[in-house]
PyMOL commands that place a pseudoatom at each C-alpha (Angstrom):
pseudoatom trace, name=CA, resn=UNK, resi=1, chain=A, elem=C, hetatm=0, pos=[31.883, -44.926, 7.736]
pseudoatom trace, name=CA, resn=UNK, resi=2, chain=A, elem=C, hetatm=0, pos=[29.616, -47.589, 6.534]
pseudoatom trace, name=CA, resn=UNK, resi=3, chain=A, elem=C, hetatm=0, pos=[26.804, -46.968, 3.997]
pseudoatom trace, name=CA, resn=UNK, resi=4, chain=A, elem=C, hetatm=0, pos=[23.802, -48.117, 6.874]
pseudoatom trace, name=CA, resn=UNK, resi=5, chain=A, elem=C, hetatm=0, pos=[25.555, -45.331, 9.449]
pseudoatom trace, name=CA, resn=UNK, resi=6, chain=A, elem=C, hetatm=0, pos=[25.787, -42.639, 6.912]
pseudoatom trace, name=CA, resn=UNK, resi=7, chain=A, elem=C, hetatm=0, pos=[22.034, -43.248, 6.122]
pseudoatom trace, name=CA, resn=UNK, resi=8, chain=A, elem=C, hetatm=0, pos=[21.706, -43.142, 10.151]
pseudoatom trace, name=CA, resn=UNK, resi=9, chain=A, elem=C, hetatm=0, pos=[23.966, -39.840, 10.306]
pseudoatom trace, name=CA, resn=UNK, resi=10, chain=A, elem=C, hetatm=0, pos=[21.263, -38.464, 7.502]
pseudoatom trace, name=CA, resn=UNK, resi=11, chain=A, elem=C, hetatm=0, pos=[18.084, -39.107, 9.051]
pseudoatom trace, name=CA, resn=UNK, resi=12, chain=A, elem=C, hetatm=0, pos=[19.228, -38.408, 12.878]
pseudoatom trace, name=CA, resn=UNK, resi=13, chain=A, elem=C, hetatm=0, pos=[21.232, -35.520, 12.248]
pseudoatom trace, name=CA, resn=UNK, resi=14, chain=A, elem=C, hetatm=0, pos=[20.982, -33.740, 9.080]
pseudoatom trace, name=CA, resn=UNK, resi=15, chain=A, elem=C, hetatm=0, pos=[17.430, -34.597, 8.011]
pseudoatom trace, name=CA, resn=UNK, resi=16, chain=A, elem=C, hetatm=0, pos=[15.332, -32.847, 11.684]
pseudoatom trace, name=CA, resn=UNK, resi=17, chain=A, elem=C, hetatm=0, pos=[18.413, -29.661, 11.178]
pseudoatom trace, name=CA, resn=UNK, resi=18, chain=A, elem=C, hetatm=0, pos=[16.852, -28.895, 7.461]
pseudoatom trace, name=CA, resn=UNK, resi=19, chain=A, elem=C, hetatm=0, pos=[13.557, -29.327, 8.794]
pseudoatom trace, name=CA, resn=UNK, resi=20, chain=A, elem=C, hetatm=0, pos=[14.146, -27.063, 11.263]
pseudoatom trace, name=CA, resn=UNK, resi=21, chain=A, elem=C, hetatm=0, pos=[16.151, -24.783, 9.229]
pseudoatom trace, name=CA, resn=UNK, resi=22, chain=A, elem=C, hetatm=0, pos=[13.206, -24.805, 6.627]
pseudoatom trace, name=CA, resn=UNK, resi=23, chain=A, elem=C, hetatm=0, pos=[10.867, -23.930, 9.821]
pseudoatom trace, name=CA, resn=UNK, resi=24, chain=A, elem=C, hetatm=0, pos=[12.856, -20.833, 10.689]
pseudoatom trace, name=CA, resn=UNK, resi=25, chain=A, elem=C, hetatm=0, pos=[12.968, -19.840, 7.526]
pseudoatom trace, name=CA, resn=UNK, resi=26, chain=A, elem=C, hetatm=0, pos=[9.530, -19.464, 6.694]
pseudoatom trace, name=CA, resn=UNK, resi=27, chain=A, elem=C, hetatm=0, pos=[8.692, -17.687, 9.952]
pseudoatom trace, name=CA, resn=UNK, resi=28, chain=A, elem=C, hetatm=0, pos=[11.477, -15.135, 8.488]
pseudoatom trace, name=CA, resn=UNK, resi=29, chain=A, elem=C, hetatm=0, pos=[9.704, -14.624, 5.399]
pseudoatom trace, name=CA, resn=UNK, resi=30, chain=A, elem=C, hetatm=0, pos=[6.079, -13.977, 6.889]
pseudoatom trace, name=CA, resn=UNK, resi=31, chain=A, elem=C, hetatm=0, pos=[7.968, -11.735, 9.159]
pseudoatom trace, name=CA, resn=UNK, resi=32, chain=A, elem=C, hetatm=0, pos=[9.209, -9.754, 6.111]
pseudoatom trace, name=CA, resn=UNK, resi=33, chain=A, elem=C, hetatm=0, pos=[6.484, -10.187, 4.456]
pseudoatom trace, name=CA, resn=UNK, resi=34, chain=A, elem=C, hetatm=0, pos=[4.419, -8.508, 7.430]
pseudoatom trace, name=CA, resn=UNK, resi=35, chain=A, elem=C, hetatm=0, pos=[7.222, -5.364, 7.968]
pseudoatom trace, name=CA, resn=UNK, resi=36, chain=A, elem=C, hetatm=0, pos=[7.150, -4.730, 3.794]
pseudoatom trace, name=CA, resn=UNK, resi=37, chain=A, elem=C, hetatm=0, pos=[3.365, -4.263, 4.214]
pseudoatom trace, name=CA, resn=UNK, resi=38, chain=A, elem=C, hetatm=0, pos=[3.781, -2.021, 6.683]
pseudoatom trace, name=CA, resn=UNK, resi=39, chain=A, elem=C, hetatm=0, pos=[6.206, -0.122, 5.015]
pseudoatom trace, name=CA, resn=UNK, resi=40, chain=A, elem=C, hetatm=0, pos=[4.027, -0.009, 2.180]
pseudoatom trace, name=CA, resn=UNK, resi=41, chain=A, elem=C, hetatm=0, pos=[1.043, 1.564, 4.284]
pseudoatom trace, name=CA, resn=UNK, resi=42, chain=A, elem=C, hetatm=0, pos=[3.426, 3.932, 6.056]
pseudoatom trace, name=CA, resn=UNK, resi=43, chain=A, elem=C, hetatm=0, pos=[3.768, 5.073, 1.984]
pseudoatom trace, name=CA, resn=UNK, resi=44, chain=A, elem=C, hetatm=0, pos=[0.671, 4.727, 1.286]
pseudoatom trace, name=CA, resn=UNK, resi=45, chain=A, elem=C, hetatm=0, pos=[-0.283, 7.672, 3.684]
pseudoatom trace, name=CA, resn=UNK, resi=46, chain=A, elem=C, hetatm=0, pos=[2.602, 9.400, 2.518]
pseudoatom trace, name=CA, resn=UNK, resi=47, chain=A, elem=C, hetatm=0, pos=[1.833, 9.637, -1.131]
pseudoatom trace, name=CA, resn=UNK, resi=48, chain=A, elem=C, hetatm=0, pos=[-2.004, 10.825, 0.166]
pseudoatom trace, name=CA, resn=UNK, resi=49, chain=A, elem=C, hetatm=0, pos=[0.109, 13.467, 2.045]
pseudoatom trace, name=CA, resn=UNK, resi=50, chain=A, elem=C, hetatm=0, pos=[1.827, 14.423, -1.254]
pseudoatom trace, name=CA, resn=UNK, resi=51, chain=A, elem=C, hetatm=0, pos=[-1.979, 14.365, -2.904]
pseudoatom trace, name=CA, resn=UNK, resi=52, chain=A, elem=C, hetatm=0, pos=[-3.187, 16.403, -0.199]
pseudoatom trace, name=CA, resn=UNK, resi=53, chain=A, elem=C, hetatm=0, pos=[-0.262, 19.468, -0.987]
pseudoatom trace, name=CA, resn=UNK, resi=54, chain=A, elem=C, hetatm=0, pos=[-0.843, 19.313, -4.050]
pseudoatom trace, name=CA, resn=UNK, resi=55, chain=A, elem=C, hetatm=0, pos=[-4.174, 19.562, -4.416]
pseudoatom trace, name=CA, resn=UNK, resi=56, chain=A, elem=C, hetatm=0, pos=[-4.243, 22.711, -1.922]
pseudoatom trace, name=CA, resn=UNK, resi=57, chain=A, elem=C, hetatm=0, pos=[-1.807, 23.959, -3.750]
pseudoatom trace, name=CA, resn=UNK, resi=58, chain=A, elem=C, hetatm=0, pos=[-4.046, 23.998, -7.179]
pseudoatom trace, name=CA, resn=UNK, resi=59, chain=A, elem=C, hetatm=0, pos=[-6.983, 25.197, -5.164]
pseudoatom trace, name=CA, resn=UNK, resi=60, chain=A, elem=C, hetatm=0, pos=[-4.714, 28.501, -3.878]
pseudoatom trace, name=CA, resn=UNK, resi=61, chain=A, elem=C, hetatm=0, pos=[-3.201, 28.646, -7.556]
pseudoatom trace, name=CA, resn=UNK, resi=62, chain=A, elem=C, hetatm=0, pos=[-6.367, 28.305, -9.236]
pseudoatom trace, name=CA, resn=UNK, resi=63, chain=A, elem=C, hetatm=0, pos=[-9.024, 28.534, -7.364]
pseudoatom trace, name=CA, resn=UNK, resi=64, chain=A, elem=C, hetatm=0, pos=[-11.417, 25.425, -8.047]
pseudoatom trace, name=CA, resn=UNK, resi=65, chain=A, elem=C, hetatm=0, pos=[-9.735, 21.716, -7.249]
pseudoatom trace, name=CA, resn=UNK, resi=66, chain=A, elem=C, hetatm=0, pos=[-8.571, 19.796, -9.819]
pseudoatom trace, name=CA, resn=UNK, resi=67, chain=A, elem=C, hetatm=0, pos=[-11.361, 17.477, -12.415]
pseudoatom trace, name=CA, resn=UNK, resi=68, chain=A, elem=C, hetatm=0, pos=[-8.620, 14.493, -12.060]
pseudoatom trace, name=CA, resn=UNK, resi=69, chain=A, elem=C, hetatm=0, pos=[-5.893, 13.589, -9.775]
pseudoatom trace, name=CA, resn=UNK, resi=70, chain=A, elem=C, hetatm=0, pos=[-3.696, 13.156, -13.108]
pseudoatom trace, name=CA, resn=UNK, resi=71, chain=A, elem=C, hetatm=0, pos=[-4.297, 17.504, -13.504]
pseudoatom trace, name=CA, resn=UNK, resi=72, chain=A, elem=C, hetatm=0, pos=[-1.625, 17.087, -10.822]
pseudoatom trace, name=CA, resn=UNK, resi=73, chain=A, elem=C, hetatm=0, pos=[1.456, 16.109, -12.296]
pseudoatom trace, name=CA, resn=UNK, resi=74, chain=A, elem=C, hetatm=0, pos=[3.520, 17.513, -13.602]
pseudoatom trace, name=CA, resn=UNK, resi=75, chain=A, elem=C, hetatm=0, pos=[2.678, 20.753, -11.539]
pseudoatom trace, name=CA, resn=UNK, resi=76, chain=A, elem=C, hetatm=0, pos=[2.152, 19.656, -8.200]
pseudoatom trace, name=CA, resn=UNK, resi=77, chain=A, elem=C, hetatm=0, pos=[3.439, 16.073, -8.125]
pseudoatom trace, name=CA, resn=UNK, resi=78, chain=A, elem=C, hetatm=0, pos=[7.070, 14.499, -8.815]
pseudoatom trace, name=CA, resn=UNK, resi=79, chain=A, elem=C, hetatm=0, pos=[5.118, 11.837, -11.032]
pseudoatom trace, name=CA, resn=UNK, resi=80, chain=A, elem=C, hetatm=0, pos=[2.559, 9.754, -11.666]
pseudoatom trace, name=CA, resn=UNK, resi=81, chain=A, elem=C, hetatm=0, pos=[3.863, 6.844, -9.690]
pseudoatom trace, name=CA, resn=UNK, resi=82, chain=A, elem=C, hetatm=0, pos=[3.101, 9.323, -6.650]
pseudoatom trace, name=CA, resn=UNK, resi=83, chain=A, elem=C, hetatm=0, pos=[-0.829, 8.731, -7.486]
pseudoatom trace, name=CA, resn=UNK, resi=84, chain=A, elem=C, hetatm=0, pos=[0.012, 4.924, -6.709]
pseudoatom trace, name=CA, resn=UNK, resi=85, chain=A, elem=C, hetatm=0, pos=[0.172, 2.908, -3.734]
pseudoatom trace, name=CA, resn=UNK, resi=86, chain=A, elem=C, hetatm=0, pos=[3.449, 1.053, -2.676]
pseudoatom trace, name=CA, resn=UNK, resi=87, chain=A, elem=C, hetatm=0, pos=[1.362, -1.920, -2.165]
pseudoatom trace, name=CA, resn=UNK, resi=88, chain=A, elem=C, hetatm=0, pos=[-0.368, -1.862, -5.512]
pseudoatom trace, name=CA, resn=UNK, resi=89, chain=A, elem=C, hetatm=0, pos=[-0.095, -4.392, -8.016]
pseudoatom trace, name=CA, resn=UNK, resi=90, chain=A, elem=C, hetatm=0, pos=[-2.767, -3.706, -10.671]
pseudoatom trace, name=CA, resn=UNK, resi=91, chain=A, elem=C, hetatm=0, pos=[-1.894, -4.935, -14.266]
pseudoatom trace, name=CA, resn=UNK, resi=92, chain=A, elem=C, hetatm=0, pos=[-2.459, -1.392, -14.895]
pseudoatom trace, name=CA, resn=UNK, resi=93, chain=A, elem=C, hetatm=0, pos=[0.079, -0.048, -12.369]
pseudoatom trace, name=CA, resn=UNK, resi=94, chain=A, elem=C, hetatm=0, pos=[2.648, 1.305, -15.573]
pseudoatom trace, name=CA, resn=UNK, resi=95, chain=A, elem=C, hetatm=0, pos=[-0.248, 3.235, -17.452]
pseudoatom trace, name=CA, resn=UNK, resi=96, chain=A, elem=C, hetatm=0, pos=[0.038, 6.812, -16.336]
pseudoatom trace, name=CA, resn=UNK, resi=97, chain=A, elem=C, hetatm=0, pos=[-3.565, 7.410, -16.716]
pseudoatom trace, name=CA, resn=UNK, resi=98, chain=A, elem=C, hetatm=0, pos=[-4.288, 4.889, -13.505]
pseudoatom trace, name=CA, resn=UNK, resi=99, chain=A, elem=C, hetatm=0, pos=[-4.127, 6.053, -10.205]
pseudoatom trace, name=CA, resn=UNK, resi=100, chain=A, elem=C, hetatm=0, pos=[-4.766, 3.755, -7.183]
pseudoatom trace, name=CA, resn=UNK, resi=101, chain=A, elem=C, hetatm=0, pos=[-7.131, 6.354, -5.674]
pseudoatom trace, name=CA, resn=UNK, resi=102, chain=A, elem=C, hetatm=0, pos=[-10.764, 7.195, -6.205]
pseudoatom trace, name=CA, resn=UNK, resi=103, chain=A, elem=C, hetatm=0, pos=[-11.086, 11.098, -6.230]
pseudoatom trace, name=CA, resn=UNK, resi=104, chain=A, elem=C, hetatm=0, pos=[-14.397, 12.802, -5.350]
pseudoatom trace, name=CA, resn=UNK, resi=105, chain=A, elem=C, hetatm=0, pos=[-13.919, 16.939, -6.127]
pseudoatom trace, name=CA, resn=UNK, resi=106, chain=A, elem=C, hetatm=0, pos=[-15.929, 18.872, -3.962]
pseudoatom trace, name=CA, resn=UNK, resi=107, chain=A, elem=C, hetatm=0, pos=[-18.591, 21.370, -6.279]
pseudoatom trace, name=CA, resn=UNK, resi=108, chain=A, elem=C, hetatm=0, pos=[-17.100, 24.154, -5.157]
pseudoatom trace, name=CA, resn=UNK, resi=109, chain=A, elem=C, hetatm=0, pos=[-14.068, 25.373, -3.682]
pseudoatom trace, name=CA, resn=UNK, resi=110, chain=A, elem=C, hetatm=0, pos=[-15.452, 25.311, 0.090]
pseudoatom trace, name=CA, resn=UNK, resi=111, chain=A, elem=C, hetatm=0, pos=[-15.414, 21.852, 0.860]
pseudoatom trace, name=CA, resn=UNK, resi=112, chain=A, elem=C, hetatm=0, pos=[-17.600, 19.965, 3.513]
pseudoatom trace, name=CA, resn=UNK, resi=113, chain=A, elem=C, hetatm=0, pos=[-15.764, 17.103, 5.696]
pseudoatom trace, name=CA, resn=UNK, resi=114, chain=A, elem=C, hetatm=0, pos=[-16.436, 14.740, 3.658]
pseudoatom trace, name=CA, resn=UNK, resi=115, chain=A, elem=C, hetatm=0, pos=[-14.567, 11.754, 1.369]
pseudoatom trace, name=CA, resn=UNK, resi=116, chain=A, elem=C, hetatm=0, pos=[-12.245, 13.845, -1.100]
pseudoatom trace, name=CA, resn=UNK, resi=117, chain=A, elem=C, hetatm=0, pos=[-9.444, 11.110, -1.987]
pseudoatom trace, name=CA, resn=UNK, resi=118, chain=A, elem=C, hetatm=0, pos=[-10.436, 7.241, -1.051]
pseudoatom trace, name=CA, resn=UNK, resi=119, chain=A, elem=C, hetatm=0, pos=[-7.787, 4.038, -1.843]
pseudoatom trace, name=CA, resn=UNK, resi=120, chain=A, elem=C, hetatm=0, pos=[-9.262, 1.361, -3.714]
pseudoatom trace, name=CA, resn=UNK, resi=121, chain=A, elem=C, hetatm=0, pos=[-9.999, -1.501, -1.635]
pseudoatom trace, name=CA, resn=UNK, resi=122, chain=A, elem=C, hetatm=0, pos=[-8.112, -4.621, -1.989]
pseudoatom trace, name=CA, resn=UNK, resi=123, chain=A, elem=C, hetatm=0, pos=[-4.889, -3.003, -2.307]
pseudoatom trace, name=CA, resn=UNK, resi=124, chain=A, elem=C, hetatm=0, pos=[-3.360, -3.756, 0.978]
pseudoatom trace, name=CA, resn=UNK, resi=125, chain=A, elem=C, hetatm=0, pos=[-2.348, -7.667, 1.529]
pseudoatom trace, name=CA, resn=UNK, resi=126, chain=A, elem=C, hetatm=0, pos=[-3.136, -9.040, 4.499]
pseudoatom trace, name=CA, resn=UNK, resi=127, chain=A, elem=C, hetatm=0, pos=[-0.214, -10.894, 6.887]
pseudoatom trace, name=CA, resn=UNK, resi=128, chain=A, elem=C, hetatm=0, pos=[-0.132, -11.366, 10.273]
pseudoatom trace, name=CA, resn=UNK, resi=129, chain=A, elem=C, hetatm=0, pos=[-1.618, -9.123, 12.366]
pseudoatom trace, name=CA, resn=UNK, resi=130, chain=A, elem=C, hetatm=0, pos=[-2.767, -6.881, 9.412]
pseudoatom trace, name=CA, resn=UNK, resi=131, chain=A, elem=C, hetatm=0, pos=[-6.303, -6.646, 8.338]
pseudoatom trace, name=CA, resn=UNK, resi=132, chain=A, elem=C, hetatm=0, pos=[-7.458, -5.172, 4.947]
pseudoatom trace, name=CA, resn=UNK, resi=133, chain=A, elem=C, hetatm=0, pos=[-7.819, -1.689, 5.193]
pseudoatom trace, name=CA, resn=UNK, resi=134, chain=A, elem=C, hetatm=0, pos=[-7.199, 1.811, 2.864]
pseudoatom trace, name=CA, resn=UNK, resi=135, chain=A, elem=C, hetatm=0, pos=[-6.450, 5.042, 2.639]
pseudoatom trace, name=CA, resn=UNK, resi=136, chain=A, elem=C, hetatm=0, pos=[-8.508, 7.938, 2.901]
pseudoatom trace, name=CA, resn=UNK, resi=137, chain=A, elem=C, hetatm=0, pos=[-7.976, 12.020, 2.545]
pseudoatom trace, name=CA, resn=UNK, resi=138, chain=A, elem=C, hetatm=0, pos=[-10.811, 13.826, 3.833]
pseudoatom trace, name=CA, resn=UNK, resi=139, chain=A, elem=C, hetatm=0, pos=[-11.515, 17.283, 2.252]
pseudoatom trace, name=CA, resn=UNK, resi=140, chain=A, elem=C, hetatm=0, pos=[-10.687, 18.985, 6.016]
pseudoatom trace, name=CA, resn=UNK, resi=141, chain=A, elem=C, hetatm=0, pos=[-7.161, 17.351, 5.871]
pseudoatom trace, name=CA, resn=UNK, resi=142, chain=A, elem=C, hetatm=0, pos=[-7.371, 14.486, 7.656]
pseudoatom trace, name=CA, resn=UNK, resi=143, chain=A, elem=C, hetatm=0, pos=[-5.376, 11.559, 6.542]
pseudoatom trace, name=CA, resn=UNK, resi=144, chain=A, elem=C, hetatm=0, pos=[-6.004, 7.959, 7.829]
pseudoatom trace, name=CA, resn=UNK, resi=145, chain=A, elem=C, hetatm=0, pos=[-5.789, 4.256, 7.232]
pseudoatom trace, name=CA, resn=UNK, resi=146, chain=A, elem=C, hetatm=0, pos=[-9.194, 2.845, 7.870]
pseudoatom trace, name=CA, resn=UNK, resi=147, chain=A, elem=C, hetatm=0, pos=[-9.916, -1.168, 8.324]
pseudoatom trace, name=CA, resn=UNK, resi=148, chain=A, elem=C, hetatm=0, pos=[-12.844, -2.812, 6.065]
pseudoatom trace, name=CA, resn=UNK, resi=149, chain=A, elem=C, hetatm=0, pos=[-14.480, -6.451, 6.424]
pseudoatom trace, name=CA, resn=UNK, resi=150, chain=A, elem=C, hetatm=0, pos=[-13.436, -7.941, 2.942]
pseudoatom trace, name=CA, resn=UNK, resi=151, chain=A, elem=C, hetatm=0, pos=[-16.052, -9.321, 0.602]
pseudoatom trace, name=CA, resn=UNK, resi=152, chain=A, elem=C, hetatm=0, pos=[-16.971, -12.697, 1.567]
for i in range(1, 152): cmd.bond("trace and resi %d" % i, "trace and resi %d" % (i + 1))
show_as sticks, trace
zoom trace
């Protein structure tokens, strides 16, 4: 083959197949990128369900809720990665006395429906479809991921 085809064969063939390759690609990784967020919320709400248990179960065992979601562990919680988010990554994410949640105790032991565990905001990435959003455990129970307009 001569040196001006081979330069042909490059830029007819090869050349548009990487580009094309490199195309596909990056579609892929958004598409991860998107499904790890989401698997990241889906433990998000999980670790707020693990919060949840345990802080009923101080409230049963002792009767007032806990002064600090760290009074948890190592009680009522595996660890103190379980007072993290999955999606969280804070500098601070290895010290044990940070937790990626805002806790608000109720003054006494007969909560009102309000705010009892909140996320902090700017945890979850945004990809895709996705819009920023946290976590929230209300003092009745209820566990949900709520969407915010970011700071502009």
């Amino acid at each position: 083959m001569k040196r001006s085809s081979k330069l042909l064969w490059w830029f007819l063939v090869a050349l548009p197949i990487g580009v094309c390759g490199v195309v596909l690609l990056r579609g892929e990784i958004e598409r991860h990128k998107v499904l790890l967020e989401r698997y990241n919320r889906s433990g998000c709400l999980y670790h707020l369900e693990l919060v949840r248990s345990a802080i009923s179960n101080h409230v049963a065992r002792c009767g007032i809720y806990p002064k600090t979601l760290h009074d948890l562990y190592p009680a009522y919680v595996e660890g103190p990665h379980r007072l993290k988010c999955p999606s969280d990554r804070s500098p601070r994410l290895y010290d044990t006395d940070y937790s990626s949640y805002l806790y608000s105790p109720p003054t006494n032991a007969i909560a009102t429906n309000g705010v009892l565990v909140q996320e902090r905001r700017g945890i979850h990435r945004v990809f895709g479809d996705l819009k920023p959003s946290y976590g929230i455990l209300y003092t009745d129970g209820r566990i949900e991921m709520k969407d915010y307009e970011p700071d502009k």
